[in-house]
C-alpha positions in Angstrom: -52.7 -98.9 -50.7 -54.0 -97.3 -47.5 -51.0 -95.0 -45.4 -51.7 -93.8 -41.6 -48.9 -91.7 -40.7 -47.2 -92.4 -37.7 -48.4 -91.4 -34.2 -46.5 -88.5 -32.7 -47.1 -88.6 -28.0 -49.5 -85.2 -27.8 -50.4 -84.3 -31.4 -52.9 -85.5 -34.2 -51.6 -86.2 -37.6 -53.7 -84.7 -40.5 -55.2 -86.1 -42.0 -55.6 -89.1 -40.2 -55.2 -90.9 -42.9 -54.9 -91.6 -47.0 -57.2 -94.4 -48.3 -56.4 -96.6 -50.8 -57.1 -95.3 -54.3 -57.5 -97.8 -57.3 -55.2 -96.1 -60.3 -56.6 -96.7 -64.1 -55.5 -95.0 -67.2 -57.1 -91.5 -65.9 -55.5 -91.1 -62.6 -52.8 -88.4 -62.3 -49.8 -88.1 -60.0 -51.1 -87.0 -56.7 -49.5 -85.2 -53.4 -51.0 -85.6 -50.2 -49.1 -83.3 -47.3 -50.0 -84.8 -43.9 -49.5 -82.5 -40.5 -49.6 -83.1 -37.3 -51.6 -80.8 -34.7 -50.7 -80.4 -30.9 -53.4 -81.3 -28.8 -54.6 -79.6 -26.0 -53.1 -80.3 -22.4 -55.1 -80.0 -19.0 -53.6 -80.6 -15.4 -54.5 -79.1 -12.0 -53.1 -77.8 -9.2 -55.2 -79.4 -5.8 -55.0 -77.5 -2.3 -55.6 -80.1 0.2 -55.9 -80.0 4.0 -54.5 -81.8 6.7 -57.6 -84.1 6.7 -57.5 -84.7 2.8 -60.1 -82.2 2.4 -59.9 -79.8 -1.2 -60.1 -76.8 -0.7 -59.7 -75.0 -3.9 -58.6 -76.6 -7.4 -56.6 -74.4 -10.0 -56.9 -76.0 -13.9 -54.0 -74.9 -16.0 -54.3 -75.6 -19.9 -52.4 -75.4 -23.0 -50.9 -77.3 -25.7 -48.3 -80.1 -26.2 -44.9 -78.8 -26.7 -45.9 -75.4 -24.5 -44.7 -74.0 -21.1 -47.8 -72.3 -19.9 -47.9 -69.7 -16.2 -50.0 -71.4 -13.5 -51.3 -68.1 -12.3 -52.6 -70.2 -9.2 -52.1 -68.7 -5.8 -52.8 -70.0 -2.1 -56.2 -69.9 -1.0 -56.7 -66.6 0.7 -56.0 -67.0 5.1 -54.3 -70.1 4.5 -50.5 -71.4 4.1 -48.3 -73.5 2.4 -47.4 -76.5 4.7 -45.6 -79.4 2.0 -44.7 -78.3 -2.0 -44.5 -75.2 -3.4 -46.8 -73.2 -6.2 -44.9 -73.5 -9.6 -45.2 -70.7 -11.5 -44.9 -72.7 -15.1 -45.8 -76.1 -16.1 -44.3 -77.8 -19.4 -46.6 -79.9 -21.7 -45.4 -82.6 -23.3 -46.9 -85.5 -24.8 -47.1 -87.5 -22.2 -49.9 -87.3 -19.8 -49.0 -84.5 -16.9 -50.1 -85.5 -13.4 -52.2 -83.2 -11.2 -49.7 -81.2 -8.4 -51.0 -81.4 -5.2 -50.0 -78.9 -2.1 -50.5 -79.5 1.4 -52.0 -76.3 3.5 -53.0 -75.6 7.0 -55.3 -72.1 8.4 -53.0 -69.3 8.5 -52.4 -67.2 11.9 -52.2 -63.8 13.0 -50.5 -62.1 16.2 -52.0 -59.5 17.5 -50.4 -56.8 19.6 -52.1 -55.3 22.2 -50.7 -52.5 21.2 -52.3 -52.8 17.9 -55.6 -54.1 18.6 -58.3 -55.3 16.0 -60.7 -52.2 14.6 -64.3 -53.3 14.8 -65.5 -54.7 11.5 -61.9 -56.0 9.9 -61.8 -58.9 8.3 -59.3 -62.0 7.3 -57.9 -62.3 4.3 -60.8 -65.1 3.9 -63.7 -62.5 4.0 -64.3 -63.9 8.1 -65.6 -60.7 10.3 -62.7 -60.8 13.0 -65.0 -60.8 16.5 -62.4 -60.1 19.0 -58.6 -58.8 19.6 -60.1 -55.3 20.0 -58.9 -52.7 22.3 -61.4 -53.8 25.0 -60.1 -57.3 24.7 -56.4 -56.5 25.2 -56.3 -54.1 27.1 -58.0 -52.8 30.8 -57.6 -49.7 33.0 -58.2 -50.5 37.0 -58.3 -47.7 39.5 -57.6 -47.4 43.0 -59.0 -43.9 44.0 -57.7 -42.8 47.6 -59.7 -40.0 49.2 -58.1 -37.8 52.1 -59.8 -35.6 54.3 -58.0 -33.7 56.3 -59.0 -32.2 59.7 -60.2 -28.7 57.7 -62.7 -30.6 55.6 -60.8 -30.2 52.7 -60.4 -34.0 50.6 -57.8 -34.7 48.3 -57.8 -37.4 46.2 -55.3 -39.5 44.2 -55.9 -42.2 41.3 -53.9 -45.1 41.3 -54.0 -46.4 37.8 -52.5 -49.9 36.6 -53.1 -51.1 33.0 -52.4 -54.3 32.2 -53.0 -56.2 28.7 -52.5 -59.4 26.9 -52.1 -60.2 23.4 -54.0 -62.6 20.8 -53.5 -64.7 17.6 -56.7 -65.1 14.9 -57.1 -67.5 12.4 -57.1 -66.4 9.0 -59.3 -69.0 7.4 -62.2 -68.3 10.6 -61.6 -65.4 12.5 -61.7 -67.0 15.7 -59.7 -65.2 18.3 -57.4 -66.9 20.9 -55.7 -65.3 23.9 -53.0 -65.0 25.5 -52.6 -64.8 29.5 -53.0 -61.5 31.2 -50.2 -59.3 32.5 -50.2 -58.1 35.9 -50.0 -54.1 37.4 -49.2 -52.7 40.6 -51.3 -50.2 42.8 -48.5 -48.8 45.1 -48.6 -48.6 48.6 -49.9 -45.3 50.1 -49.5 -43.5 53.3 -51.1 -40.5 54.1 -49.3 -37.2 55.5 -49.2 -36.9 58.9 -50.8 -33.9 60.5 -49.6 -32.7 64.1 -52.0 -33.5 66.6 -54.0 -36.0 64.5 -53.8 -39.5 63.4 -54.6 -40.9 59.6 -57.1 -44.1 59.2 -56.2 -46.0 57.8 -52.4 -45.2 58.2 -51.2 -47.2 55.5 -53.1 -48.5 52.1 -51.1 -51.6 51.0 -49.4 -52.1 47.8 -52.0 -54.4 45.4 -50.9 -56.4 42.6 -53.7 -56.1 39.7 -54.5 -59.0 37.5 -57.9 -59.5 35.5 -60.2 -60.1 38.2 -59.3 -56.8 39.7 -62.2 -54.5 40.1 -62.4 -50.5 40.7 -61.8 -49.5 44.6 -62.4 -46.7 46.7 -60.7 -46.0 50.0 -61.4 -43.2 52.3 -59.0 -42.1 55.0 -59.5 -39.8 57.3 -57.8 -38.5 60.9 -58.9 -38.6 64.9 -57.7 -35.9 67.2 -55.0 -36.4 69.6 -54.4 -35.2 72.6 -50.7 -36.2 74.5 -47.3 -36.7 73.3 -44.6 -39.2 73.6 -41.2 -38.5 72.2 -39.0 -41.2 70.2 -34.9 -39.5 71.2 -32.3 -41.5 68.3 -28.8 -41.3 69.9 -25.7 -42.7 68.6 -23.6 -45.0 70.9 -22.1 -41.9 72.8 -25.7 -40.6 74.0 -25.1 -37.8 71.0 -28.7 -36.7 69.9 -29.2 -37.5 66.3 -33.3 -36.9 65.9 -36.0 -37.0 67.4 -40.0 -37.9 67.1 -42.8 -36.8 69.0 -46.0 -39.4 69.0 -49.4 -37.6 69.8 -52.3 -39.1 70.4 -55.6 -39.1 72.8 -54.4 -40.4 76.3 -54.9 -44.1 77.1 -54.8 -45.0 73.2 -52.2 -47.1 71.7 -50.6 -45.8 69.1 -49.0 -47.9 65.7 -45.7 -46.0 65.2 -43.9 -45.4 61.7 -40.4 -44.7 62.7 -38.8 -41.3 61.4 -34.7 -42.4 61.6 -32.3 -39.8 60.4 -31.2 -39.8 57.1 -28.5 -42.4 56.5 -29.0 -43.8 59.8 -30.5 -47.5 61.2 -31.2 -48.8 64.7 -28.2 -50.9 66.5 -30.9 -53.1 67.7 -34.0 -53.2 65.6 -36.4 -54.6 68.8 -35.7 -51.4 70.5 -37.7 -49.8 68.4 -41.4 -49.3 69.5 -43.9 -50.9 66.8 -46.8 -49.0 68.8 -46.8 -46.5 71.9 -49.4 -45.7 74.2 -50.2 -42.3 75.6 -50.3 -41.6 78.9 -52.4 -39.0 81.1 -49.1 -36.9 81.5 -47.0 -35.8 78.9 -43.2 -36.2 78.4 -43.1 -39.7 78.1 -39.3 -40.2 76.4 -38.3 -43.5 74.1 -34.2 -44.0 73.7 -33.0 -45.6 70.4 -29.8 -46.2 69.6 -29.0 -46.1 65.9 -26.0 -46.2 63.7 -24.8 -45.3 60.0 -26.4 -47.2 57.5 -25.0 -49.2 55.1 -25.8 -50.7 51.9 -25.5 -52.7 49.1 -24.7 -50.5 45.7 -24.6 -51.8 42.2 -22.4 -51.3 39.0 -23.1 -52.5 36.0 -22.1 -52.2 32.4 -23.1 -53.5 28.8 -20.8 -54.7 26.8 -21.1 -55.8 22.9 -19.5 -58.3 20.1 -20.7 -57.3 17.2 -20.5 -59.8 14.2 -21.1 -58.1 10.5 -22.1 -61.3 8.0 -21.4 -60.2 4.4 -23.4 -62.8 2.2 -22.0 -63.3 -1.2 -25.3 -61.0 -2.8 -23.9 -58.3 -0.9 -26.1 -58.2 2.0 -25.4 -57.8 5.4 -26.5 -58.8 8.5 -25.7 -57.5 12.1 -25.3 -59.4 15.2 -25.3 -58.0 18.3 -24.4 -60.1 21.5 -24.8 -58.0 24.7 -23.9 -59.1 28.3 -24.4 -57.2 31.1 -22.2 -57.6 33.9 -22.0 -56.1 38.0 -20.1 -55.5 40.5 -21.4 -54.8 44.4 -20.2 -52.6 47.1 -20.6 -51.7 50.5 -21.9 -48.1 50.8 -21.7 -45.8 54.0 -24.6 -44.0 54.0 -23.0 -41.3 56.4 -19.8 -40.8 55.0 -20.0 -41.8 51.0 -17.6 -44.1 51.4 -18.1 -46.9 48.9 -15.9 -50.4 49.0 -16.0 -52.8 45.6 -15.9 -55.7 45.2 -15.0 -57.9 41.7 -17.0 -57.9 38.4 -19.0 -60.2 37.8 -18.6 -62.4 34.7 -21.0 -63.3 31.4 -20.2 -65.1 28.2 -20.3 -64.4 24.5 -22.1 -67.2 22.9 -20.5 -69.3 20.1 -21.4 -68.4 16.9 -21.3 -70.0 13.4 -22.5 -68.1 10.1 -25.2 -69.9 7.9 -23.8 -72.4 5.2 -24.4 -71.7 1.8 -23.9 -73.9 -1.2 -21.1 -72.9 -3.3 -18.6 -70.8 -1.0 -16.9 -70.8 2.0 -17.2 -68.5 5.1 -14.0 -66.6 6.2 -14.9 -67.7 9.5 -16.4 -70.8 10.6 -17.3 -70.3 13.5 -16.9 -67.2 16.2 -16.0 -69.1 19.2 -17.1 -68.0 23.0 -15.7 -65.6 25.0 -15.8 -65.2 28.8 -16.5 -61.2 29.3 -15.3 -59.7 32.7 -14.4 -55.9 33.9 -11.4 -56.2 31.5 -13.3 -57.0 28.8 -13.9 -53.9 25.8 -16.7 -53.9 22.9 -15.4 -56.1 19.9 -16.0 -56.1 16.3 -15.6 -59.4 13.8 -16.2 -59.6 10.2 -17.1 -62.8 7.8 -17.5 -62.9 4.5 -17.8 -65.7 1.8 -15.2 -66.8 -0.7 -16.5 -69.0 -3.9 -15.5 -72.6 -4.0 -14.1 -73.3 -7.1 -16.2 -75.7 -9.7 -14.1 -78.5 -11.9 -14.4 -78.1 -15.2 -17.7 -80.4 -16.9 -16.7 -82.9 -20.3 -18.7 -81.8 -23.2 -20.8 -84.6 -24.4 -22.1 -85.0 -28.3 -25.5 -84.4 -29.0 -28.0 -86.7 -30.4 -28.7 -87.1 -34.0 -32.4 -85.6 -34.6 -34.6 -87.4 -37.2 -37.0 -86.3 -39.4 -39.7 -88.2 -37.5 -40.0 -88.3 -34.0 -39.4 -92.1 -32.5 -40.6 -93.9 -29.3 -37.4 -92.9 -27.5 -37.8 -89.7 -28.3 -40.6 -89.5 -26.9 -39.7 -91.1 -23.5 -36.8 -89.0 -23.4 -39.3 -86.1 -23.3 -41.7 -87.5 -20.7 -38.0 -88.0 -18.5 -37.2 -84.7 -19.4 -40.9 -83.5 -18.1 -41.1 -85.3 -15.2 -37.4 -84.0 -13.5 -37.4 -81.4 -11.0 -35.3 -78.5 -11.1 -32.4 -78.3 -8.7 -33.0 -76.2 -5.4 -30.8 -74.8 -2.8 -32.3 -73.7 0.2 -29.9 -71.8 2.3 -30.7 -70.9 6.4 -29.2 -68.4 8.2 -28.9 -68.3 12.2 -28.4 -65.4 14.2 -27.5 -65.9 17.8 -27.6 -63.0 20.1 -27.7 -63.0 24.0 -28.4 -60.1 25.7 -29.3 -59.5 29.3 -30.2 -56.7 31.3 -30.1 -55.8 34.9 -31.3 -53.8 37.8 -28.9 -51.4 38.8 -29.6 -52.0 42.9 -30.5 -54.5 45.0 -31.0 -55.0 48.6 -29.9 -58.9 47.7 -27.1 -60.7 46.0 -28.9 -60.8 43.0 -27.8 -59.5 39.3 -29.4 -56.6 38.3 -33.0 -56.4 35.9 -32.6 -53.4 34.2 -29.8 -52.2 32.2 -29.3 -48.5 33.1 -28.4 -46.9 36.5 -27.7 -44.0 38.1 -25.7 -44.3 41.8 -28.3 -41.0 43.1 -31.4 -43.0 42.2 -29.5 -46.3 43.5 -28.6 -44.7 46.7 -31.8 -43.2 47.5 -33.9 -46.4 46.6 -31.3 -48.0 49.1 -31.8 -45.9 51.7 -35.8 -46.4 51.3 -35.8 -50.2 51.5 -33.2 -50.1 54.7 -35.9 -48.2 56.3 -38.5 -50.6 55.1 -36.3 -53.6 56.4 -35.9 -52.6 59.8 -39.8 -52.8 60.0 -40.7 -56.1 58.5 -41.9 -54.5 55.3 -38.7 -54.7 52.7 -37.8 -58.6 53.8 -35.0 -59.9 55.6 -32.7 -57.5 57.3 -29.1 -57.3 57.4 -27.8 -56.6 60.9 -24.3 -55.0 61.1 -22.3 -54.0 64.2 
């Protein structure tokens, strides 16, 4: 009789079958061996885009019964937004379904400290037109000429450079920007020559953003003829310093006070914003002035540091820096400095990352409030295993000679589950502030280091500003 082996899922029996054979007296015993054949296997991995779009199919092939490398990779300037790239796919019999991975156009930062050279390109092949050095960064000048009453000009650049960064697509190679910083031209006043005056006397401070052009300004000075003479005194009539104003006579005169070091004016209205010269000299102005005082600053950093010893052996350091200050009230005259308390920051909370399998030592490093008593600090955490219960052993099936229909679906169940995956996270937490280290206000500081020379100094030059209208609001004291 006719015999058609059995179908096997995935591979072709041969032959295919053995026909029916009508025996007489001159047919032999025969043998026929059948075999079977895996047949070839085809599935395909599909990038797609947000909007659906393909934008590059990989085929992977093989054989039934084989576990075959994808060798498929991202498409070049773009990224992974949903699945993941297998690196091997199993064929079975059953029929493998295409993989599908969502991606989006990858980005760039660029510094503007590392700008674009001309001509680079994305990983896609797109000519990046833009983030170059022109684009992220400018150079504005403020060039102040002087010429002095000898005809001799001096002349000093006032550069600020300000920048801004940008991000390019990688799929593209369009550039997008970022804002523009700002700079600062600082404000200039010319030296003062006896018997002359400076125009202008004073070129304002400018802040410098991107619309800021190139500028020129030219000063020069007027003869004077006439004097008037500014006495400071202290509350007893004692001389302190003086000032002479000099000027042509009948003009009116601005006046840039010249205190003496360390000291203010007991009433800042009694000090002459402008004098006018008269046809005779020895005109004589009386101001009454007193020590100055201000407003020093302390600060100091101090650190937690946590060390997170991950069960691979790695490490991870976490540094959490506060900076905290303390004001005073600083004689000018005599150095005499009165403090007041520190001020007082926090350590944030802190809990190491989870990861499957074992325990932190630590679970979580709580917050601390940090004052003047407070020193640096150290903590450690590592990870202890968490101990698995034993599994029951379980029989294994009985193979048979020929493979069966629930064989078969036991393969395509075995095909179709996905391998367990742990993802673990880590979080690092880390506050850190830094701050000026004086301040004419109640404010905290803005940068972290500080020397009480440079504080004192910088003190002594915004008092003097104040008692103008050009530092703010002044602080009257008796």
């Amino acid at each position: 009789a006719d015999f058609t082996p059995g179908q096997v899922a995935g591979y072709t029996a041969s032959p295919a079958d053995v026909p029916a054979v009508t025996v007489d007296s001159e047919t032999t015993d025969q043998t026929v061996n059948i075999s079977y054949t895996a047949n070839d296997q085809t599935t395909h991995i599909n990038y797609v885009d947000k909007d659906g779009k393909t934008i590059k199919s990989d085929t992977v092939s093989g054989k039934t019964g084989q576990t075959v490398k994808t060798n498929s990779e991202v498409p070049a300037g773009w990224k992974i937004i949903d699945g993941q790239v297998p690196e091997t796919i199993h064929f079975t019999g059953a029929h493998t379904d295409d993989i599908t991975i969502k991606i989006e156009h990858g980005k760039t930062s660029v510094d503007h400290t590392k700008p674009i050279k001309p001509g680079a390109k994305t990983p896609s092949g797109k000519e990046i037109k833009g983030a170059h050095e022109s684009d992220l960064n400018k150079t504005i000048t403020r060039t102040i000429n002087v010429t002095t009453p000898d005809g001799k000009m001096t002349t000093t650049k006032q550069v600020a450079k300000i920048y801004r960064d940008a991000t390019v697509d990688d799929v593209t190679g369009e550039v997008t920007y970022g804002d523009w910083s700002e700079g600062t031209w600082a404000d200039f006043t010319p030296g003062q020559v006896a018997g002359y005056t400076a125009s202008p006397a004073d070129v304002p401070a400018v802040t410098v953003d991107s619309e800021t052009t190139d500028q020129t300004v030219n000063i020069s000075y007027t003869a004077n003829e006439g004097t008037v003479l500014i006495k400071y005194v202290d509350r007893d009539g004692n001389e302190i310093g003086r000032q002479v104003i000099t000027g042509h006579v009948g003009d009116t005169i601005k006046v840039t006070p010249q205190f003496p070091e360390n000291w203010v004016p007991v009433d800042p209205d009694t000090v002459p914003a402008e004098v006018q010269i008269k046809e005779e000299n020895g005109q004589i102005i009386i101001v009454v002035v007193r020590h100055a005082e201000k407003d020093p600053v302390q600060t100091k950093k101090v650190t937690r540091t946590i060390t997170v010893t991950t069960p691979d052996g790695q490490t991870k350091t976490i540094k959490q820096v506060v900076t905290i200050s303390r004001y005073g009230d600083l004689d000018l005259v005599t150095g005499q400095i009165a403090w007041q308390p520190w001020t007082t920051a926090q350590w944030d909370v802190f809990k190491p990352a989870a990861i499957a399998g074992y325990t932190p030592s630590l679970a979580e490093v709580p917050a601390v409030t940090v004052d003047g008593e407070t020193t640096d600090q150290t903590v450690d955490i590592t990870y202890a295993a968490v101990a698995t219960p034993a599994q029951p052993e379980h029989q294994a099936p009985t193979a048979s000679d020929t493979p069966d229909a629930q064989q078969a679906t036991n393969q395509k169940a075995d095909s179709n589950a996905q391998p367990a995956v742990t993802v673990v996270t880590s979080q690092q937490t880390a506050t850190a502030q830094q701050a000026e280290s004086t301040t004419n206000s109640r404010r905290l500081p803005q940068t972290g280091n500080s020397h009480d020379a440079s504080a004192l100094a910088g003190l002594g030059l915004a008092s003097l500003m104040g008692l103008f209208g050009l530092g703010g609001k002044r602080r009257k004291r008796d």
